[in-house]
N, C-alpha and C positions, 0 to 999 in steps of 0.2 A: 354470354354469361357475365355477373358483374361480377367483380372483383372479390367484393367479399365474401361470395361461396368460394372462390380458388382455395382459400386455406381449407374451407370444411372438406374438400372433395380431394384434394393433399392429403389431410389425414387419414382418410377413408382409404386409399390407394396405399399407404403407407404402411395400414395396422391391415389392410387385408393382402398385403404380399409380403407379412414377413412372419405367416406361419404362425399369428395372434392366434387361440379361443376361445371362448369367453370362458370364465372360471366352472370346473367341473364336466367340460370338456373335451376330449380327446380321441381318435382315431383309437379303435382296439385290431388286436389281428381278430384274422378268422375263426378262431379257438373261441372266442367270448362272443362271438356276433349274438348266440340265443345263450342267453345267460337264465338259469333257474334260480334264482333267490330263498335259501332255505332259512329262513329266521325266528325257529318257535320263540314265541314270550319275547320278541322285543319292541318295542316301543312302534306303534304304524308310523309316525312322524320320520323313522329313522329309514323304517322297508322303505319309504314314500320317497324319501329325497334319495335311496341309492337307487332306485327303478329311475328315478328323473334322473339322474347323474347317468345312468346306463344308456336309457335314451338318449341325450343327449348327445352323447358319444356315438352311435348308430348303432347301438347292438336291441337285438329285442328280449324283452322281460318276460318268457314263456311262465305259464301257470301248469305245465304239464311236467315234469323230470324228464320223463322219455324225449320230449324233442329240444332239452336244451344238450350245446354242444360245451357249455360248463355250466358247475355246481358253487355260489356263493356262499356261504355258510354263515352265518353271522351269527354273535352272541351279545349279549351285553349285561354291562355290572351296573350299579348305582347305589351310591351311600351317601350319608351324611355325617356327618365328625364335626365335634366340639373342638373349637382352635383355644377359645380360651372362657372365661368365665369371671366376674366382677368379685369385688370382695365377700359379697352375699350370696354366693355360687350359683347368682342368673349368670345364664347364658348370654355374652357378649360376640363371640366372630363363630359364627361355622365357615366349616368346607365341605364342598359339593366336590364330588370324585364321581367321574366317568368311564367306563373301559368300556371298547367296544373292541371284540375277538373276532378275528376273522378267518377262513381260510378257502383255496381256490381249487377247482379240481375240474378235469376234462371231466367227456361223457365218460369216458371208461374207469373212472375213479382214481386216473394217477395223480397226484399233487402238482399242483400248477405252482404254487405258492404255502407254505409249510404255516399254520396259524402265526397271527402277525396282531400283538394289541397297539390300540391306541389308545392311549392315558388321558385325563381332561381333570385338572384340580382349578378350581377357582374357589374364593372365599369371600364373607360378606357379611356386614354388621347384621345383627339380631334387634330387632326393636321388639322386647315383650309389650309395649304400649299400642303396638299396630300388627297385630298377628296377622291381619288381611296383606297390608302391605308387604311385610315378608314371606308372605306364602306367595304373593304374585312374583316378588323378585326372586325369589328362589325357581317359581317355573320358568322363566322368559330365562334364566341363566341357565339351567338346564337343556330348554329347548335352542339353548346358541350352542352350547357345550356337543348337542346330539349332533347338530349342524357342522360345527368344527370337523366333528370326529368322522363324518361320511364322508367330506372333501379330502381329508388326510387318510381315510383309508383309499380314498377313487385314486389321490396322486400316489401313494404305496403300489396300485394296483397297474396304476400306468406305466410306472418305475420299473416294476418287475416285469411284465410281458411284452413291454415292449421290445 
């Protein structure tokens, strides 16, 4: 072995014996191994990345109620608000607000976890001269916002049952 793999394969030995996982990650107990996902009306981007987050942790994403051994519930808000405005009353800064609602419950419907939000405010100049421009920046900041808000509900989630 030459020498200069020894650091790479150090590191490697290093982050996989101290209990590293990669982000969105985590061992669940037995309680969530088949987790049902209940989320009418909210965004697929957001079911999408809590099913991957779930997977990823080892539990399975059943499509059935009956055979999951808990119930995810999820909800979510979304608005937009005027932060301020020029001397001509155009619109200069919005903010973009997030809340995604959650709550956790066995098969038998007792509460694993009591509804739990998480808030998401970011803000961002308005350019009336590039309406395309700002309608893109305004999704891509929304769609980090949804992203945010599914890793900070997964680590609430880890938090508590664990």
């Amino acid at each position: 072995m030459s020498i200069r793999r020894s650091p790479i394969f150090l590191a490697i030995a290093l982050v996989a014996g101290c209990g590293f996982h990669p982000r969105g990650s985590f061992d669940l107990p037995d309680t969530l191994k088949s987790t049902y996902v209940e989320a009418p009306g909210v965004d697929r981007k957001v079911t999408r990345g809590i099913a991957q987050s779930l997977r990823a942790s080892g539990a399975s994403v059943v499509e059935d109620r009956a055979q999951a051994t808990a119930i995810l519930n999820v909800r979510q808000f979304y608005d937009v608000r005027v932060l301020s405005v020029s001397d001509a009353t155009a619109i200069q800064e919005l903010e973009l607000f997030y809340q995604l609602i959650f709550s956790l419950k066995d098969a038998s419907g007792n509460t694993i976890l009591a509804d739990q939000r998480v808030e998401m405010f970011r803000d961002y100049t308005y350019d009336k001269n590039n309406i395309l421009g700002t309608q893109s920046e305004e999704t891509g900041i929304r769609e980090d916002m949804m992203q945010d808000a599914v890793q900070q509900m997964m680590r609430r989630i880890r938090a508590s049952v664990s």
